[in-house]
KEVOPA-854297 format. One record per residue (C-alpha): y, x, z; residue in three letters. Coordinates in steps of 0.25 Angstrom, whole numbers, plus 5000, padded with zeros to 4 digits. Last residue first. Example, Ala and Ser with C-alpha at 12.3 -4.5 7.8 and 13.67 -1.06 7.14 Angstrom:
<sites>
499650555029ser;498250495031ala;
</sites>
This chain:
<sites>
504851464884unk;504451424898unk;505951434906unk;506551354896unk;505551254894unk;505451224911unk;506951214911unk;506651114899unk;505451054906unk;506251034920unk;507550964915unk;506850884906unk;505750824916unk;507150824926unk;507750744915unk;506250644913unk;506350634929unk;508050594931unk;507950474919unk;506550424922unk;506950414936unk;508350344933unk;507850264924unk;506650204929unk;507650194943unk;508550124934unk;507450024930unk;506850014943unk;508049964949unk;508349854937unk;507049814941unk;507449814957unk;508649724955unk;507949634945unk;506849584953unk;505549654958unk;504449574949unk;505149514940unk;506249594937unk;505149704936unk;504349644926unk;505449634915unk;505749794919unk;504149824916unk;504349724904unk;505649804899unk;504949954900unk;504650064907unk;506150094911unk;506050244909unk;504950344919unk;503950394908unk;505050354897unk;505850484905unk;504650574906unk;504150554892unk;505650594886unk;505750714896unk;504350754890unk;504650744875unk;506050794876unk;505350934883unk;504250944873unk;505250934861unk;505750814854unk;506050824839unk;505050914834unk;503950854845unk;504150724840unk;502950714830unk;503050544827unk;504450564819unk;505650474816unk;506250534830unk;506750394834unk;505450314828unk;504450424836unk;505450404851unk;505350254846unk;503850244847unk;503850324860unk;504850234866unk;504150104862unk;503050144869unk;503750124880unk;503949974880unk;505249904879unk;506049994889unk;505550104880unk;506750064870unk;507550134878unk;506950264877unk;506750244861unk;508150204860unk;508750334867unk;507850424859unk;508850444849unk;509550544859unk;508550654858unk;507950694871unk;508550774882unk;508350684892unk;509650684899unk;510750714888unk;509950644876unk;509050534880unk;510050504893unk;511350534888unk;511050484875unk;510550344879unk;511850284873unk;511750354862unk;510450324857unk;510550174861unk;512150184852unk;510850224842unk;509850124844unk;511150014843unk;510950004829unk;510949864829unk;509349834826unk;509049954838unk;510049864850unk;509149744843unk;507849794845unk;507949834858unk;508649684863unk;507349634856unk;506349724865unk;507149704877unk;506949544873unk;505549554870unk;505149634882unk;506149554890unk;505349414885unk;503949464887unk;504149534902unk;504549414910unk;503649304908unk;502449354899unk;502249484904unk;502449424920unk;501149364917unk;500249484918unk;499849484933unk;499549344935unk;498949344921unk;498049464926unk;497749394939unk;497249254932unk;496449344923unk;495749414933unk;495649304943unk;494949224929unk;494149354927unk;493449354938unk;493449504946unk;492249544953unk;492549574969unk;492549684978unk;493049644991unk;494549644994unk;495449755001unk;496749725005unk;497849835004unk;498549785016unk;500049815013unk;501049905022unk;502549875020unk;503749935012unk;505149855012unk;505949935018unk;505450065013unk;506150014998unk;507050144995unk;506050225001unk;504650164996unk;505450194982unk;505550344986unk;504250374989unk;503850284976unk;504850354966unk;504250484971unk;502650444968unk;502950374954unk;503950514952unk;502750594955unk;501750504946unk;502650504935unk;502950644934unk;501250644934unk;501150554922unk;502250664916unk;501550784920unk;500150734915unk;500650694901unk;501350854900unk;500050924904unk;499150834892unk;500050884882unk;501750864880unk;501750834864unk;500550744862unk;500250704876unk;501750664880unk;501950594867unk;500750524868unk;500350504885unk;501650484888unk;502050374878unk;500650314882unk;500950344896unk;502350244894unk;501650134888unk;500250144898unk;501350134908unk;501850234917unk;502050214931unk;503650234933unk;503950084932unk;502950034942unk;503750124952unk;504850014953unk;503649904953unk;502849964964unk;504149994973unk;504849864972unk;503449784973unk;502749874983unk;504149844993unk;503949704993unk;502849644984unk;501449674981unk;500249634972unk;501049524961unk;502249584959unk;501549724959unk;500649674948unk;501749624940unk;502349764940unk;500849834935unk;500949714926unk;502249774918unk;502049914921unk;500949944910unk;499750024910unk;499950114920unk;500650014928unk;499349924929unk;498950044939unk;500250034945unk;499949894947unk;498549914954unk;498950024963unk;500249944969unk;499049884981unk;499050034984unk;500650004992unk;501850084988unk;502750184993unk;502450294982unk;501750374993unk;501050244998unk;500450224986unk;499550334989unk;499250275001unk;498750144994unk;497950214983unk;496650184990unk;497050034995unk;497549994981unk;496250054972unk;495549954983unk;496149844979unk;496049874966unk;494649874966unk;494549744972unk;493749674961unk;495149584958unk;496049684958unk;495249784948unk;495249654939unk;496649654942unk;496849774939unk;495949764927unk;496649644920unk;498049714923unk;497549824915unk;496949744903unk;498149654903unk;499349734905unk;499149854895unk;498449834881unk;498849674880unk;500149654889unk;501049774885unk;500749804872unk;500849634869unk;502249644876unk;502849764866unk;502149674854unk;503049564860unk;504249644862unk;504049724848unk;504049564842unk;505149514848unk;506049644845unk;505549634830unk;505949484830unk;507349544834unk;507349644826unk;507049534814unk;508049454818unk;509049554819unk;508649594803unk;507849724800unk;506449704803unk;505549804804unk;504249754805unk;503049834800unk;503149884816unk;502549764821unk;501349784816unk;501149904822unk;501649884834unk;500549744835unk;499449844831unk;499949934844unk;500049814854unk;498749744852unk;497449844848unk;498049964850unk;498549914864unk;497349864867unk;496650014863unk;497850074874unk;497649964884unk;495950004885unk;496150164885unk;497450184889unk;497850094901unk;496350034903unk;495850164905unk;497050204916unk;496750094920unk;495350124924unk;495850274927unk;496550214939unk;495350114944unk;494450244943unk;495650314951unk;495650214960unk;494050214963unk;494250384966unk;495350374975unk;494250284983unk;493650414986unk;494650484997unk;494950355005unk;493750264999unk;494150134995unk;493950134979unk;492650224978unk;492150194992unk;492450044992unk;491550054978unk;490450104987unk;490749985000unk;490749884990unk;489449924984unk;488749924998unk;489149785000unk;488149775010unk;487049925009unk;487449965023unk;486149925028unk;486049895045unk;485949975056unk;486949995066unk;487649875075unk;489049825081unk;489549715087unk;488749705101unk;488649885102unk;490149905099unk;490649815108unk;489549845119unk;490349985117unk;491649955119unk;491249885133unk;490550005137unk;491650095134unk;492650005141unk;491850005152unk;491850175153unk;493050165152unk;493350085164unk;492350155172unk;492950275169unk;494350235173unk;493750165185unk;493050285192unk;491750265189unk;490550165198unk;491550055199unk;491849965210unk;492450075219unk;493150115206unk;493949965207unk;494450005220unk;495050135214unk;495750055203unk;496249945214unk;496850075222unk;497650145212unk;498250005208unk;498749985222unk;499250135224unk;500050105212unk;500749975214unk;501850035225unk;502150125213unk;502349995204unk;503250085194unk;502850215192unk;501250185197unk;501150085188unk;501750175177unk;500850295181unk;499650195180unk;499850135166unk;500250285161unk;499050365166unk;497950345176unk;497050255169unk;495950175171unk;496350045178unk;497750055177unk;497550035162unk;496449935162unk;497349855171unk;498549875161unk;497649825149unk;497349705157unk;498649685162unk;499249665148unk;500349745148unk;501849725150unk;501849845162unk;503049815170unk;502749655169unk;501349675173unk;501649755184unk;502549635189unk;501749545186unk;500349605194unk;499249615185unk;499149755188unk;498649725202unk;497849615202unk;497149705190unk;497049825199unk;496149735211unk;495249675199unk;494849805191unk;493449815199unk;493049675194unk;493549715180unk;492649825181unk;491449745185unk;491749645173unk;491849755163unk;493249795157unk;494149665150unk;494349635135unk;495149525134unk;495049485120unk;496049535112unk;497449475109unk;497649355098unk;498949365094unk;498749255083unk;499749295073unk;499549455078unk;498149445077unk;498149355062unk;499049465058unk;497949575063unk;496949505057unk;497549515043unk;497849655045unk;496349695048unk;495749585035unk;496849665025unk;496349805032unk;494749765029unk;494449885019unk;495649975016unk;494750075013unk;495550175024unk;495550085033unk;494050015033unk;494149885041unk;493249795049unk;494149685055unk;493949665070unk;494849545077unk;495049525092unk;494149465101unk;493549595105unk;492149545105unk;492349415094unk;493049535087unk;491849625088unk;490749515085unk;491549495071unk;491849645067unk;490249665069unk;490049805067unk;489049885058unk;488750035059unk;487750095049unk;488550205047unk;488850145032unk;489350015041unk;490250105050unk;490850185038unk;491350055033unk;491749995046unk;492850105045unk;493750025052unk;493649895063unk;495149875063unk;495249785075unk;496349665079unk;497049675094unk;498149555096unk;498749635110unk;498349625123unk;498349765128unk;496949755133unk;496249735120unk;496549875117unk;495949935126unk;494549875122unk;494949905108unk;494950055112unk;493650055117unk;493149975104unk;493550125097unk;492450185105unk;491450095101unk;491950055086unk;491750215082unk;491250205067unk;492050065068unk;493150135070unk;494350055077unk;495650025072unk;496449935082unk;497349835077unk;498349805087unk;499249675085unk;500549645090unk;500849775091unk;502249855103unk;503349835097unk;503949975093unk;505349995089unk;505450155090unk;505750255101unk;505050205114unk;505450235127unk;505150395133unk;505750425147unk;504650325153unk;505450225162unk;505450095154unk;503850115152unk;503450025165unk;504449925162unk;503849895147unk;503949975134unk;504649895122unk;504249985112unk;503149945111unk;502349895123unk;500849905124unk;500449955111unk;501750065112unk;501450105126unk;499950125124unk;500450215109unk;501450285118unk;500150305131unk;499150355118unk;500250465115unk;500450525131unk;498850485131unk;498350375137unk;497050355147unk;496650235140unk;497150155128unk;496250245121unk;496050325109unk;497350305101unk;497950325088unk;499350305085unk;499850185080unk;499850135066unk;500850025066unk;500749875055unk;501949795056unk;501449675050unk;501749585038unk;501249445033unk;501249385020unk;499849445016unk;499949585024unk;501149665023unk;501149775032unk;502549855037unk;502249995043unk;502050085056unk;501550205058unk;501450285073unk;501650415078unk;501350465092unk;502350495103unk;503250595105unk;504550515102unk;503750385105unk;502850285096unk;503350375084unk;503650315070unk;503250325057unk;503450205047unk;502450165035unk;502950205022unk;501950155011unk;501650035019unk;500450035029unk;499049945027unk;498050045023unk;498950165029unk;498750095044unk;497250075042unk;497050225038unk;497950255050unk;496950165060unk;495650235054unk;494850245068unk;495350405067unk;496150395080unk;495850285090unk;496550145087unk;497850055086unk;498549995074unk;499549905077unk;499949785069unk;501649735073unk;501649595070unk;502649525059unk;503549425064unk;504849485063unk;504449495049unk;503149435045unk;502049365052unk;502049255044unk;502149125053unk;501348995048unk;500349095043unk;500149075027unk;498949035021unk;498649085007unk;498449024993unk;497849074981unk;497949004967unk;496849044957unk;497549054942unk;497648974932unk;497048974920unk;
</sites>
């Protein structure tokens, strides 16, 4: 069976690099613009200030497809009319940059920080207020830039009863609408995409001029300001200068006045001619047209009534899996589904597979070389079949089944920003989930979903997640001789030091962090050809490169024990077991041989102490320290086998001595603390 081949069209000229646009965001206050900015930013976005007192402003990297922009979140704004001190920086900074014109050179404050000045806007309007916010398209069509709106919150339009045209709208602007909701994540792919097709085609906004008896009345000022050498002094597109001058006495006026003094007088007296021909003074007059003209906008492309009942269905299961506060709830179902499948449905294959094999496998005990040997292959292969049969088919079979409906996608967006605190993408949720089961296709997932900085950081942390292996160790020694208070406080050690590694792996690799478009497809039923396909795609890596060192670590294990080598092992690992753990130095072959597969450890612990009951020889202290420390140790020689694959040697052998190092520094601060706390608490 082979599976579907999928081609994409690549743009002559990538816009990447040198070449990537800058994407700004624009719009009034509350219209959803940050909860657009936080669906497509990186785990670290940058924080600056437009001028030393001047509103702040967000600014990160965004992949999307094989191209790349510089995504900014600027500061709100009303109007581009009447300025504020704040809404004069953010006009300054649409207009110009950082490289401010003649006219600006003067002022006593120049920019601080590199800004050039968008190459596209994307305006976030509301669709629950699309009149008042079309105002402000109406200004923005004047500055002359590739202009692209975020119609959001159509959702809560459409259950209002509230139904807008996106295709008359465009024609009417001439600048592309794309229906979104934010904070669902719903439309953001299609809004990027239009913005690189904007930026590619720099297509600027149809022009958008006042009624025609104001335009009439607007002819002696426009002679005036399109003069070349105001022009040159202002770099602005003349219309959005004439509209300027027209209506406001503020910063456009003040500067004419400031440096074509002789100028002044003249534009003073075209604005009063053109009130003679106007029954308000011109500023009211002009506003009140652009408040006329925003709403026949609203009323010729929009319109009330109507059932609501259309893909009702998708919008209730968008609510549990979507919704900001509520959609927690629809990843946690997906999370206690694996968490079923984990050790409920891989615990009873395993019996059936893995344990019967053990078993068998155990009534050989050869004693030659050759018979290690053939032992070695054979505990390899039965290590392989635990892993592949109970673990890594049926969970990465309902991952990708979950994929493939859409569900995951969706499970991705919600837990994106808590991602972000372990510097990470949500589109990383599907793997960590197959990490609960075993690490090795929750590694081969994150080769095929994300690269870059997701890839480094998701793999390295992939380590720490405890496998079904290393919580079934947990979960029977830890249960049995710790309680039910002791297994919490271990899974939630691992939780903290997941969360702390992950701050300060986003550090170390911050230069390569960028924003990622969490797109959301429909709802779709899986086939179980894709399904099949996909789980082979995801799985193969087992066969190829994991098989041969698991057999071969398993081989060279055996041998080192065939040779008596178990006790110089001991030994050696005696500063570690003994001096730093506390624990009995024969334990030395039983942590090292968990680099096969962790159950191994906990067998071996039982066949070292020649006894099943090991309170006598271990007490409650040991047992924690030693459950802490295989929690966080090397998981084992497939993961390892994996990672050379999938992020090159130089960052496996990384992750194994940072493995090492943490496991090392948490379970002696675990011992450190509990005997301090045993002494204290008789």
């Amino acid at each position: 069976m082979s599976a579907a081949i999928s081609t994409i069209a690549v743009p002559p000229r990538l816009l990447r690099g040198e070449r990537r646009p800058r994407v700004a965001l624009v719009g009034r206050a509350r219209t959803g613009k940050s909860s657009l900015f936080l669906a497509a930013s990186s785990a670290s976005p940058q924080h600056r200030r437009l001028l030393r007192d001047g509103d702040a402003y967000g600014e990160c990297l965004v992949d999307i497809g094989l191209e790349q922009i510089s995504l900014v979140d600027l500061p709100a704004v009303d109007s581009l009319h009447s300025l504020s001190a704040q809404d004069r920086v953010l006009v300054k900074y649409l207009l110009w940059g950082d490289r401010w014109p003649p006219v600006a050179a003067h002022e006593a404050e120049q920019p601080t920080v590199a800004f050039h000045s968008p190459d596209v806007l994307i305006q976030v309007v509301d669709a629950n207020a699309l009149q008042r916010d079309l105002e402000l398209t109406l200004e923005l069509t004047l500055l002359g830039r590739p202009l692209v709106i975020a119609l959001n919150r159509v959702d809560e339009a459409r259950r209002k009863g509230l139904y807008i045209n996106t295709g008359a709208l465009s024609d009417r602007l001439g600048v592309p609408v794309v229906a979104t909701v934010a904070h669902m994540g719903l439309g953001v792919s299609d809004l990027f995409g239009a913005a690189l097709v904007a930026a590619r085609d720099r297509t600027v906004p149809a022009t958008q001029s006042p009624s025609l008896y104001i335009d009439a009345a607007l002819k002696p000022l426009r002679a005036l300001v399109a003069r070349p050498e105001v022009e040159q002094a202002f770099q602005v597109p003349w219309r959005f200068l004439l509209m300027q001058l027209a209506e406001n006495n503020d910063y456009f006026l003040q500067e004419l006045g400031y440096h074509f003094a002789p100028l002044l007088p003249e534009v003073l007296a075209a604005r009063r001619a053109a009130e003679r021909y106007l029954p308000r003074p011109l500023s009211d007059e002009l506003h009140a047209d652009r408040h006329h003209r925003a709403a026949l906008l609203f009323e010729n492309v929009t319109r009330f009534g109507g059932s609501a009942d259309a893909g009702r269905w998708q919008r209730l299961l968008d609510g549990v899996f979507l919704h900001p506060r509520w959609g927690l709830i629809g990843s946690l179902a997906v999370f206690a589904l694996v968490l079923l499948m984990v050790f409920k449905v891989s615990t009873m294959l395993d019996g059936w597979t893995a344990a019967p094999l053990v078993e068998w496998a155990q009534l050989w005990q050869p004693a030659s070389t050759a018979g290690v040997v053939g032992r070695a292959v054979l505990d390899g292969l039965i290590g392989l079949i635990g892993i592949v049969i109970p673990y890594m088919l049926p969970l990465v079979l309902l991952l990708v089944a979950l994929e493939e409906s859409g569900i995951m996608h969706r499970v991705a967006f919600v837990v994106d920003r808590g991602f972000h605190h372990i510097g990470l993408h949500g589109g990383v949720a599907a793997p960590f989930l197959v990490g609960l089961g075993c690490n090795v296709p929750a590694i081969s997932m994150v080769a095929a979903t994300s690269g870059g900085k997701d890839r480094i950081v998701a793999t390295l942390l992939l380590a720490f997640v405890p496998c079904s292996a290393r919580s079934a160790i947990i979960l029977a020694m830890g249960g049995k001789y710790l309680g039910a208070l002791g297994v919490f406080a271990i899974f939630a050690l691992t939780f903290v030091v997941l969360t702390v590694l992950g701050g300060l792996l986003a550090r170390r690799y911050a230069d390569l962090a960028v924003g990622l478009i969490q797109e959301i497809p429909p709802y779709a039923l899986p086939c179980w050809r894709g399904l099949l396909a996909k789980t082979w795609e995801r799985t193969r890596d087992i066969v190829t490169i994991v098989t041969p060192l698991l057999v071969g670590g398993s081989v060279l294990l055996a041998l080192l024990n065939h040779f008596g080598a178990d006790r110089t092992i001991n030994l050696l690992l005696s500063p570690i077991t003994h001096w730093w753990l506390g624990l009995p130095v024969l334990l030395g072959v039983p942590i090292l041989f968990g680099v096969l597969r962790k159950e191994l450890s906990l067998l071996m612990v039982y066949q070292a102490l020649g006894t099943m009951e090991i309170v006598p020889l271990l007490d409650w202290v040991q047992i924690a320290t030693f459950l802490v420390f295989i929690t966080f140790y090397i998981p084992c020689v497939s993961t390892f086998a994996v990672m050379l694959r999938t992020i090159g040697a130089r960052q496996a052998w990384f992750s194994i001595g940072l493995s090492v190092a943490v496991a090392l520094l948490i379970s002696g601060a675990v011992r450190l603390l509990l005997e301090v706390w045993r002494a204290l608490v008789p």
